[in-house]
Biopython code that builds the backbone (N, CA, C, O; Angstrom):
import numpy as np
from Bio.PDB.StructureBuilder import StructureBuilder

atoms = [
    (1, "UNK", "N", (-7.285, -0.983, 23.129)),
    (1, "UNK", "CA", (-7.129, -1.074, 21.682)),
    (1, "UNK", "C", (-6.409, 0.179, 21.168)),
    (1, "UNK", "O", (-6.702, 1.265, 21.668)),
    (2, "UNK", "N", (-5.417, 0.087, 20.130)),
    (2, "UNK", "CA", (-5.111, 0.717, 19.549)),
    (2, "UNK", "C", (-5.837, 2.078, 18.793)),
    (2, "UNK", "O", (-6.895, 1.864, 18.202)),
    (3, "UNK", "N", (-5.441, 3.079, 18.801)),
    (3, "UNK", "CA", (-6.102, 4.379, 17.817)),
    (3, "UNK", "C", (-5.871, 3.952, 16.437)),
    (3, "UNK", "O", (-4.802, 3.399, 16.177)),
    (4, "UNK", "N", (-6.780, 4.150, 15.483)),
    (4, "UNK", "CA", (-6.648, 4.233, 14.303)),
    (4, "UNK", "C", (-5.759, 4.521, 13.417)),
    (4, "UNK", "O", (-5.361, 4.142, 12.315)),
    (5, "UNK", "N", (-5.562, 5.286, 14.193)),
    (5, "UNK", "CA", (-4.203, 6.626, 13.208)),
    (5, "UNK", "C", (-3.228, 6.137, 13.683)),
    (5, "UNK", "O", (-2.358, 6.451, 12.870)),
    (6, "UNK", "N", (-2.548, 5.320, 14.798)),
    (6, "UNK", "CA", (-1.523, 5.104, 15.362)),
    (6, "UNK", "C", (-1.238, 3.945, 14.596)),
    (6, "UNK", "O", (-0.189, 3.914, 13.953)),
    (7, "UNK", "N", (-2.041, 2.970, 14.575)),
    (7, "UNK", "CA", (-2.415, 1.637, 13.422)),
    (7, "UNK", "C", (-1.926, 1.843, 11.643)),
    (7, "UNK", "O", (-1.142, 1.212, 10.934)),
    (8, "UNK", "N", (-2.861, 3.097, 11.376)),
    (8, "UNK", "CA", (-2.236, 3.532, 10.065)),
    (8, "UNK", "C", (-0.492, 3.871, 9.678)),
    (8, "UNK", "O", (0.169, 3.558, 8.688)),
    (9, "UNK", "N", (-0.098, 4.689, 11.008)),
    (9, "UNK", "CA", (0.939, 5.311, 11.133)),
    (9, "UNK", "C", (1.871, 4.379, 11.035)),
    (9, "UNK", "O", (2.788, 4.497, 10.222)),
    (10, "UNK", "N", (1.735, 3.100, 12.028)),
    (10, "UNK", "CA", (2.620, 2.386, 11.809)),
    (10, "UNK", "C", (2.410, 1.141, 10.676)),
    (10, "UNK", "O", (2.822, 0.021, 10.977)),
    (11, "UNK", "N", (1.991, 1.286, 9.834)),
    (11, "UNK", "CA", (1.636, 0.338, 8.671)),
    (11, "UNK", "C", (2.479, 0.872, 7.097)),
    (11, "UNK", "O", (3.064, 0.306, 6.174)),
    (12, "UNK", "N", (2.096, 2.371, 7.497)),
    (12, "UNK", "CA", (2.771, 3.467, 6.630)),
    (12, "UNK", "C", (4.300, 3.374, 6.533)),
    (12, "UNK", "O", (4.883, 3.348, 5.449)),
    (13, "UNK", "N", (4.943, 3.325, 7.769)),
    (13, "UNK", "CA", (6.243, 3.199, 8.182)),
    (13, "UNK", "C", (6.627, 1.955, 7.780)),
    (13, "UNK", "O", (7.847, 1.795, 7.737)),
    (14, "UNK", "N", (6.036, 1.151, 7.514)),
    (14, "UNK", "CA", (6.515, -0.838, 7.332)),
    (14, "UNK", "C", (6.677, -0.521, 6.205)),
    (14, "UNK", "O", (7.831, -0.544, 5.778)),
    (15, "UNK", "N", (5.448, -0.060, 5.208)),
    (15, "UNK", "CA", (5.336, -0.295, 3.519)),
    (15, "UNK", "C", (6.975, 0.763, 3.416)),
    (15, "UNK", "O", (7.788, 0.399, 2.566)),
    (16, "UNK", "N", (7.145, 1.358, 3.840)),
    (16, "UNK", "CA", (8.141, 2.653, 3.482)),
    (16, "UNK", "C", (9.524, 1.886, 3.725)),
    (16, "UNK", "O", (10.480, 2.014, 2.960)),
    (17, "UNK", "N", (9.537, 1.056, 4.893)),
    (17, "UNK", "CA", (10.658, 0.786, 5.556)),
    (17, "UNK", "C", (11.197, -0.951, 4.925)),
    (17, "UNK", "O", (12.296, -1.316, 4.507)),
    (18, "UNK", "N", (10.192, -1.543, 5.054)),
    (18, "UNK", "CA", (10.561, -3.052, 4.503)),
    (18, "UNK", "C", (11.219, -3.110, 2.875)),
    (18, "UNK", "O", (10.962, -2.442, 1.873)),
    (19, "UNK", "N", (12.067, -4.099, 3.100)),
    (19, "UNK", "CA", (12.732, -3.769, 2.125)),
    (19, "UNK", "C", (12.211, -4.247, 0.942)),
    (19, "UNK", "O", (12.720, -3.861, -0.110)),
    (20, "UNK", "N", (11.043, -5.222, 0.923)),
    (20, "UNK", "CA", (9.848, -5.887, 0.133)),
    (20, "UNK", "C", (9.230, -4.867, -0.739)),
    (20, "UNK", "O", (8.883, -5.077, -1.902)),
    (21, "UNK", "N", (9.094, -3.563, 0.002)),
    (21, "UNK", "CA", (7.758, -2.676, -0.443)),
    (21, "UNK", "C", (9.059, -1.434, -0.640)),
    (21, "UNK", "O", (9.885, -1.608, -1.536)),
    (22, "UNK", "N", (9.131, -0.457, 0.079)),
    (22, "UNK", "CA", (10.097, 1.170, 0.359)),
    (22, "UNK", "C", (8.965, 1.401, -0.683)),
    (22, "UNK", "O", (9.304, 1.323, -1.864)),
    (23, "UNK", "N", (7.651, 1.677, -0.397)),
    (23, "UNK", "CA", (6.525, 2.515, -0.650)),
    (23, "UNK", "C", (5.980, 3.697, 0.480)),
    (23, "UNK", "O", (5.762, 3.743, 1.691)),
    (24, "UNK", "N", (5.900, 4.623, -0.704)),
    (24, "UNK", "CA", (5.434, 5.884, 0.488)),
    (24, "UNK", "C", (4.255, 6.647, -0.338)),
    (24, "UNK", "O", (3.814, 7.769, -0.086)),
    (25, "UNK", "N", (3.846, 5.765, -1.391)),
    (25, "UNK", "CA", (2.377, 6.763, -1.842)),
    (25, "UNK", "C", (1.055, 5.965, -1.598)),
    (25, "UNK", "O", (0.015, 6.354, -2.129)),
    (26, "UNK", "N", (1.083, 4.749, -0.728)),
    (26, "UNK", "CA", (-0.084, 4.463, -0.584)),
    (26, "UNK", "C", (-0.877, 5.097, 0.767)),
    (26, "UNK", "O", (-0.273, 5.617, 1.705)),
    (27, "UNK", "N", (-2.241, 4.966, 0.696)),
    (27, "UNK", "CA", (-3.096, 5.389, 1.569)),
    (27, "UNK", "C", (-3.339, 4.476, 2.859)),
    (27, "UNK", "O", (-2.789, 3.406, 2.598)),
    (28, "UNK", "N", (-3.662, 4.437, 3.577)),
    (28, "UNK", "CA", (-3.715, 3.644, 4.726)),
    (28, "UNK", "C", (-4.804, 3.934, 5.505)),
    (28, "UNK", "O", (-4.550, 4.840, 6.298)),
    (29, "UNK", "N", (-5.990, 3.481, 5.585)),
    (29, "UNK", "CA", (-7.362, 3.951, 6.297)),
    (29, "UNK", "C", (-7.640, 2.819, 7.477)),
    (29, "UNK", "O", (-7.725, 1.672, 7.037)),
    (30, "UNK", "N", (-7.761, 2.936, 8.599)),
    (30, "UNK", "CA", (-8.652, 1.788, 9.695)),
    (30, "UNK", "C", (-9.387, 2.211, 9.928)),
    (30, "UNK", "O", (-9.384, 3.430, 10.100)),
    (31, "UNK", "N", (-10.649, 1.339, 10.103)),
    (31, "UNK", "CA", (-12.132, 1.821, 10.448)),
    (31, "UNK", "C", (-12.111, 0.546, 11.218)),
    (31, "UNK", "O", (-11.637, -0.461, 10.692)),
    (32, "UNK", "N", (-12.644, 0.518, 12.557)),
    (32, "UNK", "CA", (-12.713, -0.864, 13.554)),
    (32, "UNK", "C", (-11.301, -1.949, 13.360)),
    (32, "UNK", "O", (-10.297, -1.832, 14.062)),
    (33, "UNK", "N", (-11.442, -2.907, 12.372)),
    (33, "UNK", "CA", (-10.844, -3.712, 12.881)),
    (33, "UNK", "C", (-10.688, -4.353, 11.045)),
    (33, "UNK", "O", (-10.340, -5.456, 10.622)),
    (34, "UNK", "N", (-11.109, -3.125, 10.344)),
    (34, "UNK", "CA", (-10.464, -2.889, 8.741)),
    (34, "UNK", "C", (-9.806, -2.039, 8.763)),
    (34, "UNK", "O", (-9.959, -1.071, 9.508)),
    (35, "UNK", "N", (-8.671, -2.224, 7.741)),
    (35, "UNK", "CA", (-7.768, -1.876, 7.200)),
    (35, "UNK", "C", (-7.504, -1.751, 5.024)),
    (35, "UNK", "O", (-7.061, -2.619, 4.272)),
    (36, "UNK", "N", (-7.865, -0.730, 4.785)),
    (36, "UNK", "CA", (-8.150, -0.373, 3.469)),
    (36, "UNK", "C", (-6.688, 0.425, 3.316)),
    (36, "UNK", "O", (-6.110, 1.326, 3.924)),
    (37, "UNK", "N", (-6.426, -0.413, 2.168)),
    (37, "UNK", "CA", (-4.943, 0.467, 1.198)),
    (37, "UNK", "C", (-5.439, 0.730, -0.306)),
    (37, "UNK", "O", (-5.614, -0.031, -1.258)),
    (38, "UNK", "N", (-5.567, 1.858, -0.166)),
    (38, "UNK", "CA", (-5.826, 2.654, -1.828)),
    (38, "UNK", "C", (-4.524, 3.323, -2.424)),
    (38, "UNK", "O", (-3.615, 3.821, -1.761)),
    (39, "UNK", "N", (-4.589, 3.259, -3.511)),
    (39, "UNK", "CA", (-3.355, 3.964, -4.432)),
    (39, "UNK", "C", (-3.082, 2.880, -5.564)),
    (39, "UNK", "O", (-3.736, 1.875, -5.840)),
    (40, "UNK", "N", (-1.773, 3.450, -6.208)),
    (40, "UNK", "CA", (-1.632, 2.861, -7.514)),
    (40, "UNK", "C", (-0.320, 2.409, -7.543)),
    (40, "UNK", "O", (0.610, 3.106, -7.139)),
    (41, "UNK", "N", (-0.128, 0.885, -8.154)),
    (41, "UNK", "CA", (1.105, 0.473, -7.985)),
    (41, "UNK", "C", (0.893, 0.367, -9.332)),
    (41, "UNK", "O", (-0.095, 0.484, -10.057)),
    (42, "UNK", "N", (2.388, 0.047, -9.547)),
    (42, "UNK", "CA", (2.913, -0.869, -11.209)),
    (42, "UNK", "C", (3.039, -2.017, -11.384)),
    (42, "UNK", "O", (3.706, -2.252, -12.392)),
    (43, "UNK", "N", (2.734, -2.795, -10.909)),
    (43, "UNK", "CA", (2.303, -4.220, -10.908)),
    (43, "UNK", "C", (1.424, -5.090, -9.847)),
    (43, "UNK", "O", (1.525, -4.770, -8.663)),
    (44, "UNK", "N", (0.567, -6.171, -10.202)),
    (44, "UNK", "CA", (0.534, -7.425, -9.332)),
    (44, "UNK", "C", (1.012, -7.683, -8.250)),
    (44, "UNK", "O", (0.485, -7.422, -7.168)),
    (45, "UNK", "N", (2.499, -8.448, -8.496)),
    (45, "UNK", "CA", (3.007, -8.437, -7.353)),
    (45, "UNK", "C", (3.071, -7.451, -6.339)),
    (45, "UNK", "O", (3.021, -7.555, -5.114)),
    (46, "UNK", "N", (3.222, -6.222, -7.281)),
    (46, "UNK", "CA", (3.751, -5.076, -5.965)),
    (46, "UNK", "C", (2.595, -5.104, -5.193)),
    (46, "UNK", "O", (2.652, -5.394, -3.998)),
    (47, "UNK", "N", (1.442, -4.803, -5.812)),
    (47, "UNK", "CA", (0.129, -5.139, -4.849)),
    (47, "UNK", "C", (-0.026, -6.074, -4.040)),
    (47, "UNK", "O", (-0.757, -5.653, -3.144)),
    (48, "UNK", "N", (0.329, -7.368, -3.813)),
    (48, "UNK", "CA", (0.067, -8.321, -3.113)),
    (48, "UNK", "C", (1.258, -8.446, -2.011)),
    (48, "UNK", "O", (1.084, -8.924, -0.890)),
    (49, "UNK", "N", (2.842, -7.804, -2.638)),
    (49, "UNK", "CA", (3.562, -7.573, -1.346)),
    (49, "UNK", "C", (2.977, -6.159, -0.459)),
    (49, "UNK", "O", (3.187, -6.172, 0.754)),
    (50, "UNK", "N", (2.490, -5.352, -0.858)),
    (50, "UNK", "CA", (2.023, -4.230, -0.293)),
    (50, "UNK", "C", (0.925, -5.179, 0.908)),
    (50, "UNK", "O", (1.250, -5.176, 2.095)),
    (51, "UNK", "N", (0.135, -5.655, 0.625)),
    (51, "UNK", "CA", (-1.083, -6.212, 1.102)),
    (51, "UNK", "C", (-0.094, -7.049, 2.059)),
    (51, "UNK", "O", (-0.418, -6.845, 3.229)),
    (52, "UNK", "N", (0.860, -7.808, 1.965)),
    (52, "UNK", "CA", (1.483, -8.764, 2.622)),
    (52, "UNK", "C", (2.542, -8.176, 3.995)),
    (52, "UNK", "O", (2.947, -8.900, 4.905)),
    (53, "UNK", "N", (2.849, -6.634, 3.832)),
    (53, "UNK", "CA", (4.075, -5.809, 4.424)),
    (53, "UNK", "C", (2.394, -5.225, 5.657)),
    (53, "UNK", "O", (2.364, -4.974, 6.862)),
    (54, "UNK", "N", (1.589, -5.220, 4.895)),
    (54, "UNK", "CA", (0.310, -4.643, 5.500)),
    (54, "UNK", "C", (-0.187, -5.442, 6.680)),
    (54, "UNK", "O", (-0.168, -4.972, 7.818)),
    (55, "UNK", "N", (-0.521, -6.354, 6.471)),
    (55, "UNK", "CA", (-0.993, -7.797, 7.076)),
    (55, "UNK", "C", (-0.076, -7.804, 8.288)),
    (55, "UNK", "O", (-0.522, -7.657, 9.426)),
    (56, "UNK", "N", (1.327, -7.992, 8.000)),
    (56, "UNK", "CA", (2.220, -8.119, 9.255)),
    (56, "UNK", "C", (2.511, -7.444, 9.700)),
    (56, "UNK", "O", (3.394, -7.691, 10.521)),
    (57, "UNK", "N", (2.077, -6.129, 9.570)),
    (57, "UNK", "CA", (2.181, -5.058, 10.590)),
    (57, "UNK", "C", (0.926, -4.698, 11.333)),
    (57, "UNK", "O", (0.904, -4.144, 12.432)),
    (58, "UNK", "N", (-0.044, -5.040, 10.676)),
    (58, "UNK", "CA", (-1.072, -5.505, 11.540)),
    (58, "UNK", "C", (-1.801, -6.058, 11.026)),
    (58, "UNK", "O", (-2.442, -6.002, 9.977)),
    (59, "UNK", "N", (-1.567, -7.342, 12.806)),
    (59, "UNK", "CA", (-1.989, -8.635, 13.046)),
    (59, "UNK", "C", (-3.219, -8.184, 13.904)),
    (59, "UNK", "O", (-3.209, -7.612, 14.994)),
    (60, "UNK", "N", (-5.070, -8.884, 12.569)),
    (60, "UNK", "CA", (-5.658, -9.174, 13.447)),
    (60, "UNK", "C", (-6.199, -8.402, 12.718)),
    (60, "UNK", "O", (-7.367, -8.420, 13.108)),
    (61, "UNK", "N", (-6.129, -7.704, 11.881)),
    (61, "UNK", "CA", (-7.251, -6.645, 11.272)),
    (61, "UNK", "C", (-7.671, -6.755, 9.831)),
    (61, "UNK", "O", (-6.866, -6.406, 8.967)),
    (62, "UNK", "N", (-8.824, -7.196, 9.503)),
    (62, "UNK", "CA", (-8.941, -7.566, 8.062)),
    (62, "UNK", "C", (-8.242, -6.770, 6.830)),
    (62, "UNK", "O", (-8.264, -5.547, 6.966)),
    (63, "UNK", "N", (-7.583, -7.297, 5.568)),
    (63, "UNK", "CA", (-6.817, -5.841, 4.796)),
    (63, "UNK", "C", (-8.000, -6.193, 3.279)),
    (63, "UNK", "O", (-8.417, -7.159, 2.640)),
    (64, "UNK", "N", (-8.134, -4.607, 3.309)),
    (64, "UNK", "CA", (-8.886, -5.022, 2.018)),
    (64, "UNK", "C", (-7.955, -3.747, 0.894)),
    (64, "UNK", "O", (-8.046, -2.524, 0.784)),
    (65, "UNK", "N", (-7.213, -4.651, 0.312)),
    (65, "UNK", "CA", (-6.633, -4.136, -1.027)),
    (65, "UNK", "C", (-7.210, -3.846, -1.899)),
    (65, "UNK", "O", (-7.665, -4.509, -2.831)),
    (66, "UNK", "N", (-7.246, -2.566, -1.609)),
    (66, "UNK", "CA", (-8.173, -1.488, -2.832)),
    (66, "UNK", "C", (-7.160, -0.995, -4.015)),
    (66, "UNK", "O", (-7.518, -0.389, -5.025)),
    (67, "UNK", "N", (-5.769, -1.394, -3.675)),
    (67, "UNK", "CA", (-4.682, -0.666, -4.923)),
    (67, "UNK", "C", (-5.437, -1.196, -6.044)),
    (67, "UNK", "O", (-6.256, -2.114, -6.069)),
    (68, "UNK", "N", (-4.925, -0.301, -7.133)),
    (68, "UNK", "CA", (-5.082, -0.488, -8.709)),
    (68, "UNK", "C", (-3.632, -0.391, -9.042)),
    (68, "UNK", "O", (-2.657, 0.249, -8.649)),
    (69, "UNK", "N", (-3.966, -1.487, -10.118)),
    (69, "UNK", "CA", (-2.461, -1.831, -10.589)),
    (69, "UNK", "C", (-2.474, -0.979, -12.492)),
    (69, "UNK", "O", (-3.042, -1.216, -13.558)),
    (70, "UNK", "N", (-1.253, 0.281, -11.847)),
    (70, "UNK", "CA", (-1.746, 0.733, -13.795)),
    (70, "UNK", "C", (-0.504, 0.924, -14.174)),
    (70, "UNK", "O", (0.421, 0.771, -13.376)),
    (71, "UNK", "N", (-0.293, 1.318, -15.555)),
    (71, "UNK", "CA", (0.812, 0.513, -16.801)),
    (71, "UNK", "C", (1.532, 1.994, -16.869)),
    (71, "UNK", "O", (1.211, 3.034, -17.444)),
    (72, "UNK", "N", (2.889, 1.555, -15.848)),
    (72, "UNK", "CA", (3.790, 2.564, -15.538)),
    (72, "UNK", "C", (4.991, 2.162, -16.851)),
    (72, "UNK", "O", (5.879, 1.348, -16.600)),
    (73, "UNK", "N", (4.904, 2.764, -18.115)),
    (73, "UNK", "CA", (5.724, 2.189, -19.086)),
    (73, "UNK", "C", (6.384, 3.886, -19.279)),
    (73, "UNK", "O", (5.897, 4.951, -18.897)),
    (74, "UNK", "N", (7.642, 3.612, -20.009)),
    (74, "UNK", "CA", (8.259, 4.850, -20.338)),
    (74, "UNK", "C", (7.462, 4.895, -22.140)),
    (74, "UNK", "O", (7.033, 3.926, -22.766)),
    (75, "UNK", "N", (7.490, 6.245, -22.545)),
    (75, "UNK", "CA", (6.950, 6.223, -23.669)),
    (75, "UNK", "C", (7.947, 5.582, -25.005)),
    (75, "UNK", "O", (9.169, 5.438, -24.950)),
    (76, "UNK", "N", (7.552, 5.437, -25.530)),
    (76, "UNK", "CA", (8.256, 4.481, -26.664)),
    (76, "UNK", "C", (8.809, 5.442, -27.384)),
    (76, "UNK", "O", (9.885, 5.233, -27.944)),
    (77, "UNK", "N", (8.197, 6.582, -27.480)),
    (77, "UNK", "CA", (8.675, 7.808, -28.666)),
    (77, "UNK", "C", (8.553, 9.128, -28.039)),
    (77, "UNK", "O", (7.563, 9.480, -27.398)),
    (78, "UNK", "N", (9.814, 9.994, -28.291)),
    (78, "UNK", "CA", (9.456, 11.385, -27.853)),
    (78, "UNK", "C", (8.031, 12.207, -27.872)),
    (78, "UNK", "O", (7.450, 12.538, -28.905)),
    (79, "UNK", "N", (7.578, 12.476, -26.529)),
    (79, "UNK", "CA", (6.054, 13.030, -27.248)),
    (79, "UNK", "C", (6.471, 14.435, -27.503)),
    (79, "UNK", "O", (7.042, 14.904, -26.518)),
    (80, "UNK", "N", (6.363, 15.342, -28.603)),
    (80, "UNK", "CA", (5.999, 16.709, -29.060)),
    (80, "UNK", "C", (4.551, 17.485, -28.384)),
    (80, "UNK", "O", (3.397, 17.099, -28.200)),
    (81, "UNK", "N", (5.072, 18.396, -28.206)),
    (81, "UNK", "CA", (3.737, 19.336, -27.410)),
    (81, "UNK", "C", (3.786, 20.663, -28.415)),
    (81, "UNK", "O", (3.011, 21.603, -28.236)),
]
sb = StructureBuilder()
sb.init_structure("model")
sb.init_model(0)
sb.init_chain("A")
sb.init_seg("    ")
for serial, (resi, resn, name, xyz) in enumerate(atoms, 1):
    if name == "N":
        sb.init_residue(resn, " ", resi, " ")
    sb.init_atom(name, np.array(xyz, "f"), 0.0, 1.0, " ", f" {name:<3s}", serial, name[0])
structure = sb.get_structure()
């Protein structure tokens, strides 16, 4: 069986590399034969292709999508400080 970290490593490299995802701030954890992705996307979809770029890079290991999806908007009005 595979090392953990070798599993993560190359899951990391898919989300970064596929042209679906070119994500490089999510987290990537295996514990046995789970697979947990934490971090924050800007949408839905992006979460569920993340989970999907995840899945096919590894086959065989449950994915439990922990992303939070939060409201990456530009501000509407100059903010003053």
């Amino acid at each position: 069986m595979e090392a953990p970290q070798y599993v993560a490593a190359r899951v990391q490299g898919a989300l970064a590399e596929d042209d679906r995802t070119h994500e490089l701030g999510i987290r990537v954890d295996v514990r046995g034969d789970q697979l947990f992705l934490r971090g924050q996307v800007g949408c839905q979809e992006r979460r569920t292709l993340i989970a999907d770029v995840a899945a096919e890079a590894a086959p065989g290991l449950t994915i439990h999508n922990e992303l939070s999806v939060v409201d990456i908007r530009e501000p509407e009005e100059e903010e003053t400080l």
